[in-house]
C-alpha positions as CSV (number, residue, x, y, z in Angstrom):
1,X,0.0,0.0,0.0
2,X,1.5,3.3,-0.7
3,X,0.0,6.7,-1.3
4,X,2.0,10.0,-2.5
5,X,1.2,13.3,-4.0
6,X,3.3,15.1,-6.0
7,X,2.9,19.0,-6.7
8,X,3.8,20.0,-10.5
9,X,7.0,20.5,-11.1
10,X,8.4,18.6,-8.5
11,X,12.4,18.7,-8.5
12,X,12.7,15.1,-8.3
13,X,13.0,12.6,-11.3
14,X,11.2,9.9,-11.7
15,X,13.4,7.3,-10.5
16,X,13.9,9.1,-7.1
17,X,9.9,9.5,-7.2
18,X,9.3,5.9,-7.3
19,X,12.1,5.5,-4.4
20,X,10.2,7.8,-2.4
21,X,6.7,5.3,-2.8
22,X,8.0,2.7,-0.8
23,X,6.8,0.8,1.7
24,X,10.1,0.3,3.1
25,X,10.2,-3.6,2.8
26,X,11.0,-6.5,5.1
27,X,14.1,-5.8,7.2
28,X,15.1,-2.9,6.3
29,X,16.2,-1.7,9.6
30,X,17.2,-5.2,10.9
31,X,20.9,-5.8,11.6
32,X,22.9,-7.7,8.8
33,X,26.2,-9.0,8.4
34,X,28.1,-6.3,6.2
35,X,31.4,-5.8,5.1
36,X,31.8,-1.8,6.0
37,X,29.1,0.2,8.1
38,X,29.0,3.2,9.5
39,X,30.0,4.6,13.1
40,X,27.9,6.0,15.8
41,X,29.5,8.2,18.6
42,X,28.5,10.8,21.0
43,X,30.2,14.7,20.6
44,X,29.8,17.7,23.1
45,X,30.3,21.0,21.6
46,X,29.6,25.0,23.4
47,X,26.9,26.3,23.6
48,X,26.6,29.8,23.6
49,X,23.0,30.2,23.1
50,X,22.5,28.0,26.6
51,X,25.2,28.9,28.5
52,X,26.7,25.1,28.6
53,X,28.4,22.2,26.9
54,X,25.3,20.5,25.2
55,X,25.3,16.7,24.1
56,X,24.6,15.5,20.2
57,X,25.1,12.0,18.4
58,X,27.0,11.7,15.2
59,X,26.8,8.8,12.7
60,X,29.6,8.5,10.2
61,X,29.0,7.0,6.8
62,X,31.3,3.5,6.2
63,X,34.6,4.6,4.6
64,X,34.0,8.1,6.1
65,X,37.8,9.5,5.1
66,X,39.0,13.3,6.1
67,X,40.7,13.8,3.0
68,X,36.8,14.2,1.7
69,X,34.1,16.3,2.4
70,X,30.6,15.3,3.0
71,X,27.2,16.9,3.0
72,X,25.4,16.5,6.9
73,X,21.8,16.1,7.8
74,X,20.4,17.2,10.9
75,X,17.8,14.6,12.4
76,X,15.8,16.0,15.1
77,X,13.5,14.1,17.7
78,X,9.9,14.7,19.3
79,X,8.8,16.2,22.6
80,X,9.5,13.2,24.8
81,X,13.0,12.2,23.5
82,X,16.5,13.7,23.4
83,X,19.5,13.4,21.5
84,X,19.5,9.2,21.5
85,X,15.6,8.9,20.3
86,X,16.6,7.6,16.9
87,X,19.0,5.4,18.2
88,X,16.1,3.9,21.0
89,X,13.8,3.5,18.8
90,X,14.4,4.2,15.2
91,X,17.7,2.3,14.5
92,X,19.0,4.9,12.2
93,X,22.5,3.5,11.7
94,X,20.9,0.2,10.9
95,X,18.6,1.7,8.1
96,X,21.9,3.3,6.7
97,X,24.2,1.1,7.0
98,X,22.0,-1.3,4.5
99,X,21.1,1.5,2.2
100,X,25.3,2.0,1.9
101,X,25.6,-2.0,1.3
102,X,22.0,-2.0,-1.7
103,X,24.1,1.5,-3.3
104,X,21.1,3.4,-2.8
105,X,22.8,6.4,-0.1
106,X,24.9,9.0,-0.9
107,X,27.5,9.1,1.5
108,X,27.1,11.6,4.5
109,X,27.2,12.4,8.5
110,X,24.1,12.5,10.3
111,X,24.2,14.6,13.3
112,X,21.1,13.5,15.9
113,X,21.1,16.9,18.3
114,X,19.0,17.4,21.5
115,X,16.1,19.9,20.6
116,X,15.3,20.9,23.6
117,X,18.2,23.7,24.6
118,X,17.9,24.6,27.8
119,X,20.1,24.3,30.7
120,X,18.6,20.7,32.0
121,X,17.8,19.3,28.6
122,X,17.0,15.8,29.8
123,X,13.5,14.1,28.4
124,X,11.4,13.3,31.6
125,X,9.1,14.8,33.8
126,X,6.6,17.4,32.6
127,X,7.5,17.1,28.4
128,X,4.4,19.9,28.3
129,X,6.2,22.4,30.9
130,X,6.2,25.6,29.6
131,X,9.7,26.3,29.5
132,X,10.0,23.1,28.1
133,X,7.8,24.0,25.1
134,X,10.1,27.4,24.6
135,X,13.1,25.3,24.6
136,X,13.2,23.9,21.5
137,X,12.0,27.0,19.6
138,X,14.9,28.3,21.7
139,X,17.4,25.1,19.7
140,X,17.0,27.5,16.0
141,X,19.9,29.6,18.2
142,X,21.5,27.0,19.3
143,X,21.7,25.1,15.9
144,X,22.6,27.9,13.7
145,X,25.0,29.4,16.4
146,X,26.7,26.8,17.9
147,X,26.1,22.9,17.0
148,X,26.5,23.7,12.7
149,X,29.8,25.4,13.6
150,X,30.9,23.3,15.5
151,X,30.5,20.5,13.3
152,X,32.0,22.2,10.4
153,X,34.9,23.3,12.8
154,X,35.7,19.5,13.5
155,X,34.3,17.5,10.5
156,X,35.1,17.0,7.0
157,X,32.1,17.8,5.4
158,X,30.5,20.8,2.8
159,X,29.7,24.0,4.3
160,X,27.3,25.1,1.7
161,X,23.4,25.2,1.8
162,X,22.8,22.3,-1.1
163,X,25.1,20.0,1.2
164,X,22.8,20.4,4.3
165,X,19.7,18.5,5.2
166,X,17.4,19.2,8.2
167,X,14.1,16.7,8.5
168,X,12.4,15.4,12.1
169,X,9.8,13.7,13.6
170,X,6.7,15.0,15.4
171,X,8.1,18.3,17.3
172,X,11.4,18.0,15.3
173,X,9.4,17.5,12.1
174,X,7.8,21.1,13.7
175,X,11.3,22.8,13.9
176,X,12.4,21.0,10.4
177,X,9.9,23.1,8.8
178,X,10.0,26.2,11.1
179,X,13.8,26.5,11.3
180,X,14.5,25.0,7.8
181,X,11.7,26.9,5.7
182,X,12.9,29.9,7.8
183,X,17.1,29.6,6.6
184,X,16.5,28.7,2.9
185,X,20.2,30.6,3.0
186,X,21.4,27.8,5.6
187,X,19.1,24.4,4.3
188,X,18.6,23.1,0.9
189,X,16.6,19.6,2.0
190,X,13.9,20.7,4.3
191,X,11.1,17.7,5.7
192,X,9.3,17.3,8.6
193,X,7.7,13.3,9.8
194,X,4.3,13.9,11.3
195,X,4.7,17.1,12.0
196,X,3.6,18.4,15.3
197,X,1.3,21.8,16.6
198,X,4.4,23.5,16.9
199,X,4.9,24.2,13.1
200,X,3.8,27.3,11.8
201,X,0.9,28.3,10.0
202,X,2.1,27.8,6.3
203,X,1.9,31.5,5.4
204,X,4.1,32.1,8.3
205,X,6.3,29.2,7.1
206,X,6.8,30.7,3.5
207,X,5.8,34.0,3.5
208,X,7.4,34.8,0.0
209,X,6.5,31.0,-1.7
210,X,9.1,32.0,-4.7
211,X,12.3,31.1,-2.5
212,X,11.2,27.6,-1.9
213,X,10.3,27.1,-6.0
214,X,13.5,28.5,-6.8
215,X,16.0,27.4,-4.1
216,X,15.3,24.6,-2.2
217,X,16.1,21.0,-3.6
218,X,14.0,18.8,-1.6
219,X,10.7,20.0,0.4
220,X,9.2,16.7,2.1
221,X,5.9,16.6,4.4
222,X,4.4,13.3,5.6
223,X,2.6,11.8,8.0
224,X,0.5,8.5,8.7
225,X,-3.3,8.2,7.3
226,X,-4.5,7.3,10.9
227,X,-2.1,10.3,12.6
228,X,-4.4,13.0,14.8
229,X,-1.9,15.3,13.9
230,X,-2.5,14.9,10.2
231,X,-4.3,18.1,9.8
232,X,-0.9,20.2,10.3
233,X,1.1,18.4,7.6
234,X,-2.4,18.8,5.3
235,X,-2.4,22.3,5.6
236,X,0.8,22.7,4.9
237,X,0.5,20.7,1.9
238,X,-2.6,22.3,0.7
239,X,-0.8,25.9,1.1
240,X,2.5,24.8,-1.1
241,X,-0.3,22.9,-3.5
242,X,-2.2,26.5,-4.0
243,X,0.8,28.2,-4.0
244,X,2.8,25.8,-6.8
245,X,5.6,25.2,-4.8
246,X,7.3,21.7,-5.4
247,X,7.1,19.5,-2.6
248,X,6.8,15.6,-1.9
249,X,3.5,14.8,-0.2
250,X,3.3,11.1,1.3
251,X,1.0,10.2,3.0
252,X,1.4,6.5,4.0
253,X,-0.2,3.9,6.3
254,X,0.2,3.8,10.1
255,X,-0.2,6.7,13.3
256,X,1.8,8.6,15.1
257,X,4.8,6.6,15.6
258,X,8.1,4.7,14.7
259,X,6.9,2.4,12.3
260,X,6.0,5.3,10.3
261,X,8.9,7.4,11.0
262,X,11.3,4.8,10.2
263,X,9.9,4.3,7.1
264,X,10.0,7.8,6.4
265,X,13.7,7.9,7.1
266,X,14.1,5.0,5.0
267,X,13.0,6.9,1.7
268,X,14.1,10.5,2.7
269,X,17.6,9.2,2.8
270,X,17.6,7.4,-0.3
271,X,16.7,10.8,-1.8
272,X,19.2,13.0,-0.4
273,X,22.1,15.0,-1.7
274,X,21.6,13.3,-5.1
275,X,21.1,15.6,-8.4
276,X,17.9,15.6,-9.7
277,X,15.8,17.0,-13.0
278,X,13.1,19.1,-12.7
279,X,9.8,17.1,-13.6
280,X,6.1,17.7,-13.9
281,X,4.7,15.1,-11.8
282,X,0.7,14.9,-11.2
């Protein structure tokens, strides 16, 4: 079962369309034995914008060599989680690491932040606190500022907005759009999973539409058919539909969950840093 609408001239061909279908299928984020696969580890890197040294996870594609540079995308979590929710639950470097083995990734470093920047950043307790909430509209700061600096400071990788990526799930699909739609001078490959009540209205999202037609290579919104949060990722589908802006639109079976948001990741990542031709696509 697979559902997805395209708007008209949607920058993707139609190779990387019919990727972007998929049901991912049958252990596709299970462990296998591989020759080369990627590395996971933890960084810690200043943050101004808080006040302290804040906590972010790095995966490293297989073969990653310094004498290269790669293209990053930032993967950002939901209310409840922190810096190590894709790795509980979404098995990120497993999804990878067997896209790398089929040829289907383009090689990169994936940089899992926590997107909740404040002082005590830990998930727990009251998720819905107030200050809580403000925190991770506070993390734009703390991302722009601080954590891509950093990793451009210490990594081998491009430094230029069509080599970087920010998607998430739920909230983090929320700040995707806000933050990403909101730096099309910083973010090339914008896309938000089930994207919570903390993204924008879509006029406040892209209050000039033209910049997204003409600069951004990837613009992804989904969400599951049974999610109650589908509503936000319609609307902002509907607004990018009136408006002609190109955009993937899946909307695919399953809630509000990881099932759905690993599958997402599945495609998204098959899609990214990859040329493509522009393409009418109804």
């Amino acid at each position: 079962m697979k559902k997805m609408i395209c708007t008209a001239l949607c920058v993707l061909s139609v190779n990387l369309i019919a990727q972007a279908q998929q049901v991912a299928p049958k252990g596709f984020d299970v462990e296998q034995q591989l020759a080369s696969t990627g590395k996971i580890d933890s960084i810690v890197y200043p943050s101004k914008t808080v006040g302290v040294s804040r906590k972010a996870i790095i995966y490293t594609s297989p073969g990653y060599n310094t004498t290269k540079e790669y293209p990053v995308l930032y993967l950002l979590h939901g209310i409840g989680g922190d810096e190590r929710e894709w790795l509980r639950h979404g098995n990120p470097q497993v999804i990878f690491d067997n896209l790398y083995a089929q040829g289907k990734m383009q090689p990169m470093l994936v940089i899992m932040p926590n997107g909740r920047a404040m002082t005590d950043d830990r998930a727990g307790g009251n998720v819905m606190a107030p200050d809580r909430v403000a925190a991770f509209s506070t993390f734009e700061k703390d991302l722009l500022n601080d954590l891509i600096p950093y990793v451009e400071s210490r990594f081998s990788v491009k430094k230029d907005r069509e080599h970087r990526a920010i998607f998430g799930l739920s909230m983090g699909g929320g700040q995707a759009l806000n933050f990403g739609l909101g730096h099309i001078d910083t973010f090339a490959w914008v896309g938000g999973f089930s994207s919570a009540p903390n993204t924008k209205l879509p006029q406040e999202l892209l209050p000039v539409p033209k910049e997204a037609k003409d600069r951004l290579k990837l613009l992804w919104i989904s969400c599951g058919d049974q999610d109650g949060l589908l509503n936000i990722s319609k609307r902002t589908h509907d607004y990018l539909l009136e408006h002609q802006v190109p955009h993937v639109y899946y909307l695919e079976p399953g809630g509000h969950d990881f099932n759905v948001w690993r599958n997402d990741l599945y495609n998204v990542s098959q899609l990214l840093f990859k040329e493509t031709k522009s393409k009418e696509v109804k």
